[in-house]
C-alpha positions in Angstrom: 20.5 20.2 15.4 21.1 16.6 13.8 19.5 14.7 16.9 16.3 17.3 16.2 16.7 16.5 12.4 16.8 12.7 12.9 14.0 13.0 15.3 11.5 14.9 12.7 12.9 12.2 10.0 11.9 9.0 11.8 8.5 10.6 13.1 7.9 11.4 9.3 8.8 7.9 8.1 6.4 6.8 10.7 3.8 8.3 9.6 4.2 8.0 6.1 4.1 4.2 6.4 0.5 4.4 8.4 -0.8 6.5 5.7 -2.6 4.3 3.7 -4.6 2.9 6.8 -5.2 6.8 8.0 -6.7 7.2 4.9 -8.8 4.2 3.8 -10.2 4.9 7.7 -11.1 8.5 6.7 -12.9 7.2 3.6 -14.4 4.7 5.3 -15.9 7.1 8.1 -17.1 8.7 5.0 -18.7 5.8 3.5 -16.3 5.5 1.3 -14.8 2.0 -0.6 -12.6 0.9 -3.1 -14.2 -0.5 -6.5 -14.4 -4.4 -6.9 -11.3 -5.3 -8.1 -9.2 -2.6 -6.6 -6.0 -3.1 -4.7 -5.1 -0.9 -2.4 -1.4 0.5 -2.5 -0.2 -1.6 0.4 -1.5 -5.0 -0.7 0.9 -7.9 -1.2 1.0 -8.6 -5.0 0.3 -12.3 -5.5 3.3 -14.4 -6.6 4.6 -14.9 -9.7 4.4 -18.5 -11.2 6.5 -19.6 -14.0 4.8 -21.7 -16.5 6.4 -24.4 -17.6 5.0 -24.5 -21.5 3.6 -21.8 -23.0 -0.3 -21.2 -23.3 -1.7 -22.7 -26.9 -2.3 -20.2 -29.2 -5.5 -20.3 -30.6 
């Protein structure tokens, strides 16, 4: 029973992790796109840079 469990647990992770692709393909067989400006959910955020003085205020 746990060697079945594992099993079903890592094929589940699996695909959980492809999901995003599986589904910008579907929409994009379906002519399908994101808006301009839209991230999707596995895109790397860009990195954060510290300034070192704070922006004027006006």
């Amino acid at each position: 029973m746990q060697r079945t469990q594992k099993s079903n647990e890592n094929r589940t992770a699996s695909i959980l992790q492809r999901l995003p692709v599986i589904l910008a393909v579907t929409a994009a067989s379906y002519g399908l796109t994101l808006p301009a400006g839209a991230r999707a959910a596995n895109a790397q955020q860009p990195a954060k840079t510290e300034q070192s003085q704070p922006a004027p205020q006006r």
